[in-house]
Structures are given as structure tokens and as C-alpha cells.
DOZA-230138 format. One record per residue (C-alpha): residue in three letters; chain; y, z, x. Coordinates in Angstrom, 1 decimal, padded with zeros to 4 digits. Last residue first. Layout:
REM DOZA-230138
REC     r   c    north       up     east
REC   ALA   A        Y        Z        X
...
END
This chain:
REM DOZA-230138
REC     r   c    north       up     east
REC   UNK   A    002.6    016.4   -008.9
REC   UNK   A    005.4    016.5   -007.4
REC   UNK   A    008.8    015.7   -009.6
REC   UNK   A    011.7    013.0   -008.5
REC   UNK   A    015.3    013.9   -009.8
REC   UNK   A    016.2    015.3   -006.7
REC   UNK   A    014.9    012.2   -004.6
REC   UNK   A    016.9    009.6   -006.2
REC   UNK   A    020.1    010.1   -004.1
REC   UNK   A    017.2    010.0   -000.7
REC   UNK   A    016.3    006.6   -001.8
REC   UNK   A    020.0    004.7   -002.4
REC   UNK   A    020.2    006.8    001.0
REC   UNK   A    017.3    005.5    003.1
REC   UNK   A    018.2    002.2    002.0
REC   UNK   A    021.6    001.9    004.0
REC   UNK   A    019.9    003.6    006.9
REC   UNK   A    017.2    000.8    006.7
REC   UNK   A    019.3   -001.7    006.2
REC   UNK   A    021.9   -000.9    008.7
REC   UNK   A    018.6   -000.4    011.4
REC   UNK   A    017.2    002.7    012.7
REC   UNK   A    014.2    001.7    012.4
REC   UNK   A    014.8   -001.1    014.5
REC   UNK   A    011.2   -002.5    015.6
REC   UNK   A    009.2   -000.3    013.5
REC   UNK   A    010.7   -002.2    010.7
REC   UNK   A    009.3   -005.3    010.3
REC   UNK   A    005.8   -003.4    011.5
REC   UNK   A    006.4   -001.1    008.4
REC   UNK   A    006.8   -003.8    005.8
REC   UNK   A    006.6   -002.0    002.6
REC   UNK   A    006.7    001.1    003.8
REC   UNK   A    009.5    001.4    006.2
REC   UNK   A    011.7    002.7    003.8
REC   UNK   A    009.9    005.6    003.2
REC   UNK   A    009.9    006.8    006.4
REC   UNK   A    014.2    006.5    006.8
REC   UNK   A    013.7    008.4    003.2
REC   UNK   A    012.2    011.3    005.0
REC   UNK   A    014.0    011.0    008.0
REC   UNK   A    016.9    011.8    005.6
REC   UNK   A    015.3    014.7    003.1
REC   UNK   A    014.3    016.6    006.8
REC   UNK   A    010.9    016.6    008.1
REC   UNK   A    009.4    019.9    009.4
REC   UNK   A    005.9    019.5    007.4
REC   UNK   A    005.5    016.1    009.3
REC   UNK   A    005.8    017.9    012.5
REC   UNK   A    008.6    016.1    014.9
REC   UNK   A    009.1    013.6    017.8
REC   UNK   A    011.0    011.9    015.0
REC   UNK   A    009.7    008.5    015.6
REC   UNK   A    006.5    009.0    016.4
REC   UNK   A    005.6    012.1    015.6
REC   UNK   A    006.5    011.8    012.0
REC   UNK   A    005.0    008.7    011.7
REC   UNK   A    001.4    010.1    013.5
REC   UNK   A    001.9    013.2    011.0
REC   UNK   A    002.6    010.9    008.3
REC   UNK   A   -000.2    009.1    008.4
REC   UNK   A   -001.3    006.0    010.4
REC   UNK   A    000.9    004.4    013.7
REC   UNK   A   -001.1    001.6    014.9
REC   UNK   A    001.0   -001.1    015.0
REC   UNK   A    003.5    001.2    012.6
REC   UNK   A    003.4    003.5    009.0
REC   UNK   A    000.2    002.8    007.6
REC   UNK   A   -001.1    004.2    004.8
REC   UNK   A   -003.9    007.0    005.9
REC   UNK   A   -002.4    010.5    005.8
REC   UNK   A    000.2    009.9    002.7
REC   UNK   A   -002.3    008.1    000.7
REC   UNK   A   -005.1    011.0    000.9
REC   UNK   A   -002.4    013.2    000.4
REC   UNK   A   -001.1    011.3   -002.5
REC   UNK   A   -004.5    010.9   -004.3
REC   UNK   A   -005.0    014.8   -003.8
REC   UNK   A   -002.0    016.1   -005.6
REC   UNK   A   -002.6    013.3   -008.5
REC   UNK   A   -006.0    014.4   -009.1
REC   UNK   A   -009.1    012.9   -008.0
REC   UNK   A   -011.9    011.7   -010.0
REC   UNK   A   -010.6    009.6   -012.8
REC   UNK   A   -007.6    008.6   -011.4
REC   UNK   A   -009.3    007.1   -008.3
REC   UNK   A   -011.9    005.5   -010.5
REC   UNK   A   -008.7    004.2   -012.4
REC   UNK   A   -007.8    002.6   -009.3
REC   UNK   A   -011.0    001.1   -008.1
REC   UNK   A   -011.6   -000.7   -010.9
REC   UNK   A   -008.1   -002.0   -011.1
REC   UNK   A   -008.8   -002.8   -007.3
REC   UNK   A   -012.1   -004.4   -008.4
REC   UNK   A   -010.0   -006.5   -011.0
REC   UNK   A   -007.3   -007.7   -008.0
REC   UNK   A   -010.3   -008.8   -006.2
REC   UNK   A   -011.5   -011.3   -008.5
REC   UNK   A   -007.5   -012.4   -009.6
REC   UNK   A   -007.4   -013.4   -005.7
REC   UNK   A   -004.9   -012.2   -002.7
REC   UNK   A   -006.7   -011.6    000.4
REC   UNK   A   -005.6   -008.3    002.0
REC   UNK   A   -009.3   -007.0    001.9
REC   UNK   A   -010.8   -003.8    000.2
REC   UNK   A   -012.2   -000.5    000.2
REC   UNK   A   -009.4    002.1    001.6
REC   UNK   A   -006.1    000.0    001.9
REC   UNK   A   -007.1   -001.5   -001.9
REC   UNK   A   -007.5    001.7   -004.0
REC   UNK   A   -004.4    003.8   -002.1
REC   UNK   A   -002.2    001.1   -002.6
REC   UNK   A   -003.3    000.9   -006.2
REC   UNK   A   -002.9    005.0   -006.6
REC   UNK   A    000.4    004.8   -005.0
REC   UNK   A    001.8    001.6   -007.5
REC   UNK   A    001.8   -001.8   -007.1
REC   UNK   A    004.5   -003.9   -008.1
REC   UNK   A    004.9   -006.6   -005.5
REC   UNK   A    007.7   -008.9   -005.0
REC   UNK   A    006.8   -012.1   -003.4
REC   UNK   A    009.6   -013.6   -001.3
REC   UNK   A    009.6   -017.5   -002.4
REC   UNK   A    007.8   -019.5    000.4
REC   UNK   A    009.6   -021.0    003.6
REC   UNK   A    007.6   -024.2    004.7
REC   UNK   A    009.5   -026.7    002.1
REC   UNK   A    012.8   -025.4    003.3
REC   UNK   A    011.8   -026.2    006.4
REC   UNK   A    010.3   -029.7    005.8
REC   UNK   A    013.6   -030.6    004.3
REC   UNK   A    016.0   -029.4    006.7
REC   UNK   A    016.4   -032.9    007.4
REC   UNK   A    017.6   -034.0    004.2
REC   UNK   A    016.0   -035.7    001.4
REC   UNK   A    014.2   -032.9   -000.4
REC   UNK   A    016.9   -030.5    000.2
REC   UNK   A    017.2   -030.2   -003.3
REC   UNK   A    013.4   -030.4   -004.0
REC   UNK   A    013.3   -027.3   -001.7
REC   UNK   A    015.6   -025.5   -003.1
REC   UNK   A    014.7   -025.6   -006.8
REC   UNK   A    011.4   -025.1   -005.9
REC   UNK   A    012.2   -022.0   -004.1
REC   UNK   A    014.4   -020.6   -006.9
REC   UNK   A    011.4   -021.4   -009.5
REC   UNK   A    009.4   -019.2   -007.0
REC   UNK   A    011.9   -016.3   -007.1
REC   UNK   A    012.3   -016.5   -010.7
REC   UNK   A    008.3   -016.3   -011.0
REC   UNK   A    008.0   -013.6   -008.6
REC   UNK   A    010.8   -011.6   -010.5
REC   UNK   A    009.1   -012.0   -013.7
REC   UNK   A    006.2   -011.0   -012.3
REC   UNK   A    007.5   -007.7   -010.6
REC   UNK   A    008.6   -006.8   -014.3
REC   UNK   A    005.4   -007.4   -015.9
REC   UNK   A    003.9   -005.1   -012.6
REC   UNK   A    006.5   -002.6   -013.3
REC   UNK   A    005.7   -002.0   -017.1
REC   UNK   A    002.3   -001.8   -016.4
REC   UNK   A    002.1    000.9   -014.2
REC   UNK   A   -001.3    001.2   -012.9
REC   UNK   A   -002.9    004.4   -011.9
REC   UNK   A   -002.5    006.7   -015.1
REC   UNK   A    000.8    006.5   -015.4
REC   UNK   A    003.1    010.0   -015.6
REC   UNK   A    003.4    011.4   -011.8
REC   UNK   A    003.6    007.8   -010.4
REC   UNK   A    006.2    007.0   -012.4
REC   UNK   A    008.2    006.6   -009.5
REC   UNK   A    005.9    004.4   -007.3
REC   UNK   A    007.0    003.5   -004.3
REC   UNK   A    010.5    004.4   -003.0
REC   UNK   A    011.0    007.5   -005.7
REC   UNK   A    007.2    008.3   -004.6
REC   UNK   A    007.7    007.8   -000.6
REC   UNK   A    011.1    010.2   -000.9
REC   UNK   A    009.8    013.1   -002.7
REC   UNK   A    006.4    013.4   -000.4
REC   UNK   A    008.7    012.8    002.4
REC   UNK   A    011.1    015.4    001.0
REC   UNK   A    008.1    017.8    000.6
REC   UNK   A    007.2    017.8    004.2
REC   UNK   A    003.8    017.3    004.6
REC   UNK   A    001.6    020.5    005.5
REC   UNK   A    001.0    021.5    002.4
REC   UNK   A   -000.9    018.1    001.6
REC   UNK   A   -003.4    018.9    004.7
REC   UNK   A   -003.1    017.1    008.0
REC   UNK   A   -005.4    014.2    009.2
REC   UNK   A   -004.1    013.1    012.5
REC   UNK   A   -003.3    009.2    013.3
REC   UNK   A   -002.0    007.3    016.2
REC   UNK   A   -004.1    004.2    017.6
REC   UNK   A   -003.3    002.0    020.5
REC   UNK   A   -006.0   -000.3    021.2
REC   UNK   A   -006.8   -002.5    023.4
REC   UNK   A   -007.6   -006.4    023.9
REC   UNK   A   -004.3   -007.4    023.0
REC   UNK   A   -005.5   -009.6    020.4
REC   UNK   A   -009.4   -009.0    019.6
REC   UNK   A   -008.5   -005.4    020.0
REC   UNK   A   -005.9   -005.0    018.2
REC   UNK   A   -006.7   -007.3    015.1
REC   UNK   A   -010.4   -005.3    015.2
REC   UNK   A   -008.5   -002.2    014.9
REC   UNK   A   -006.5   -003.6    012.0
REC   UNK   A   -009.4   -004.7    010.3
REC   UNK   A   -011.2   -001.0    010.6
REC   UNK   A   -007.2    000.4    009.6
REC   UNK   A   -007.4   -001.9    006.5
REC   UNK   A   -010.8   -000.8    005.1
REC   UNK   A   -009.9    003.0    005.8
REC   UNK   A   -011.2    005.4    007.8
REC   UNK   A   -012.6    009.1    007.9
REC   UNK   A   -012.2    009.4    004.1
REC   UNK   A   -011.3    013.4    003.5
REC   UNK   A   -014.1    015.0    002.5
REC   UNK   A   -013.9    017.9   -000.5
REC   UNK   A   -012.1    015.2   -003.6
REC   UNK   A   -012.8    012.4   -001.6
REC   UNK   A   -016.7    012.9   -002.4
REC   UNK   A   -015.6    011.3   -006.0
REC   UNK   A   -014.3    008.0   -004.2
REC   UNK   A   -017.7    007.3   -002.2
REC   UNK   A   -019.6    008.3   -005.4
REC   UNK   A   -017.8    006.3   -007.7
REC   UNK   A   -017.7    003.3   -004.5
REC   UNK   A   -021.4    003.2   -004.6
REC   UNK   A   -021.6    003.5   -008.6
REC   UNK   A   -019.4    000.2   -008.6
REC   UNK   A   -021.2   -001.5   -005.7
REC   UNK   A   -024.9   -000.9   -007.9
REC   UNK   A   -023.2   -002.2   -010.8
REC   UNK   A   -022.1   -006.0   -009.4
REC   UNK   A   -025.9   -006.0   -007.5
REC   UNK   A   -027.2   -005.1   -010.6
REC   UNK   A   -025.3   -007.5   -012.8
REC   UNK   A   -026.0   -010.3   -009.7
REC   UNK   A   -030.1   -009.6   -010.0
REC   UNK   A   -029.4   -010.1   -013.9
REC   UNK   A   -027.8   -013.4   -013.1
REC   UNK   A   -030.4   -014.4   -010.9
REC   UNK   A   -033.4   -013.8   -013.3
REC   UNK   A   -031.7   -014.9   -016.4
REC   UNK   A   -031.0   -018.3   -013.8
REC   UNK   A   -034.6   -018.3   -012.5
REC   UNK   A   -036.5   -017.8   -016.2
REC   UNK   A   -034.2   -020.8   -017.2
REC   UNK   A   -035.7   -022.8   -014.4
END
């Protein structure tokens, strides 16, 4: 029995190495071959098709040179705007996005036991605290192109892992291209040519320092968005962003 278990766990160790030198080598090739696909567009075309039975897909690979420098400018000042100086994670944000989460959900509670003996009760009960995230573009980057949406600590480590392994083999200028050609940007819209297209009916190297910011926006919640993107809080967003983006450096 105790020959099985040393026998199993070193089986796992192997298993647990072996998936970390696969994804070194997949993430080290990034540096000539740009990643056909992504873990998140592959579940999103399964989505599509399972639940409208087609789809609609708009993406073109284009090179970092041929991205408009304000979008560049704008997605890091919206994103990630140390994201020329950390080394993958920012620390400092995620302890802050924490504390946030945590006043959020204490808020929540708050609420709902309030409301505890009214009718509205099983509503407020349903609505959760808004979770604040405080990922960076390399983190982003780690979890659209290997992993799952689920939220657990087990995956959260591999997308450290992956992360620095990012860092590590790829500088910043490619990370962001990579990032800026594959993160999604609509139902089906990926990249910021397909964005840029879309809803500018323009080049992404032709962008302006506004439509940059309106893309930037959309980000965090781009099928929210997609809808009105041309929305009060998008347009009122785009310009806290686009008054940040002179002070913003590319890597």
C-alpha cells in the first residue's frame, strides 16, 4: 500500500512537471508563432455553436506596429498601468482589489440581512457583491490562452505560473501584441483589428486617442458593452482614460 501511494504521488509530480515544461515550450515558441487560438475563444466557439448553432467570428492577427499607439496607450492606463515596471503580477493592486471585494461583500451582507424580512428579500439575497478584479495584461494574457474561467486558488497558482513564464520568455512589446490580437472585444469580435473594424469601420493602426479609450472601456465586460458602446458611461470613461494616456509609456 505504501509502495502504491509513493508510487501515485510521484506519477502526479511528473504528470504536474511534464504540463509545466509543455506550456514553457508552448509559451517560449510565442516569441516567432503567434498562438493560433486561445483557451477562451475554443470555449467560446463551442458556446456559439451549441447556442445559436453558428458562428460568427471576427479576428485578424496584425503585427504590434500595426496597432494604433493610442489603443496600446489607452488599454494599459485602463488595465494594467504598471504594466511596463511589474514583472507579471502587481501586488499592490491585487491587495487593493481585495480589500475592495471584501468591503463589497460585507456591503452585501449588510443588505441582505436588512432586507431579511421583507419581500425583496430573496432578491437582495440573489444579487452578489460586484467582484473587483485586479489582474494585470500579462495575467489576462496567462489565463485567456491556457485556462478556464472557473474561479479556484488551484488555478489561480497555474495562472501565476503561467504569468511569470510569460515574463520570462517574452518581452513586454510582444506580451501586449499577443494580448492586444486575441482578448476579446465582442460575441465574437477578437483583436483589435476585428474591434477596430467593427465598430469604427477602421484599421486598428488608424485609431484615434478617443476610439481608443471607447475600446478600452469595453474590456472588462465587452459583451455589456457591445450593446451601447456608445453609451454615457462609456463616453464618460473613455475620457478619465484618454487624460491618463500621456503620461502612459510603451514598452
Amino acid at each position: 500500500m505504501k509502495n502504491f501511494l509513493v508510487r501515485s504521488l510521484a506519477l502526479a509530480l511528473l504528470s504536474a512537471l511534464s504540463l509545466q515544461i509543455y506550456f514553457a515550450g508552448r509559451i517560449a515558441l510565442m516569441r516567432w508563432v503567434a498562438p493560433e487560438s486561445t483557451s477562451f475563444q475554443r470555449s467560446e466557439i463551442w458556446r456559439l455553436g451549441v447556442e445559436k448553432h453558428h458562428v460568427d467570428w471576427s479576428q485578424q492577427w496584425v503585427d504590434g506596429e500595426q496597432i494604433a499607439g493610442a489603443l496600446q496607450r489607452a488599454v494599459i492606463a485602463s488595465e494594467d498601468a504598471g504594466f511596463t515596471e511589474h514583472g507579471g503580477v502587481d501586488w499592490d493592486a491585487m491587495e487593493k482589489a481585495w480589500e475592495r471585494n471584501q468591503r463589497e461583500q460585507a456591503k452585501a451582507q449588510r443588505a441582505s440581512a436588512a432586507k431579511a424580512s421583507s419581500r425583496s428579500a430573496s432578491k437582495a439575497a440573489a444579487k452578489p457583491a460586484k467582484v473587483v478584479g485586479g489582474s494585470t495584461i500579462s495575467q489576462q494574457l496567462a489565463k485567456n490562452l491556457f485556462l478556464s474561467g472557473e474561479r479556484q486558488l488551484l488555478r489561480k497558482g497555474q495562472e501565476f505560473m503561467l504569468t511569470f513564464m510569460l515574463e520570462a520568455f517574452l518581452d513586454k512589446d510582444r506580451i501586449l501584441e499577443i494580448y492586444l490580437n486575441n482578448v476579446e472585444w465582442g460575441e465574437g469580435v477578437f483583436g483589435a483589428q476585428a474591434a477596430a473594424r467593427h465598430y469604427f469601420h477602421e484599421n486598428a493602426a488608424q485609431l484615434n486617442a478617443s476610439q481608443g479609450a471607447r475600446l478600452a472601456v469595453m474590456l472588462p465586460a465587452p459583451k455589456r458593452f457591445e450593446k451601447n458602446p456608445a453609451s454615457p458611461y462609456v463616453l464618460s470613461r473613455a475620457a478619465t482614460i484618454q487624460a491618463r494616456m500621456a503620461g502612459v509609456e510603451l514598452p
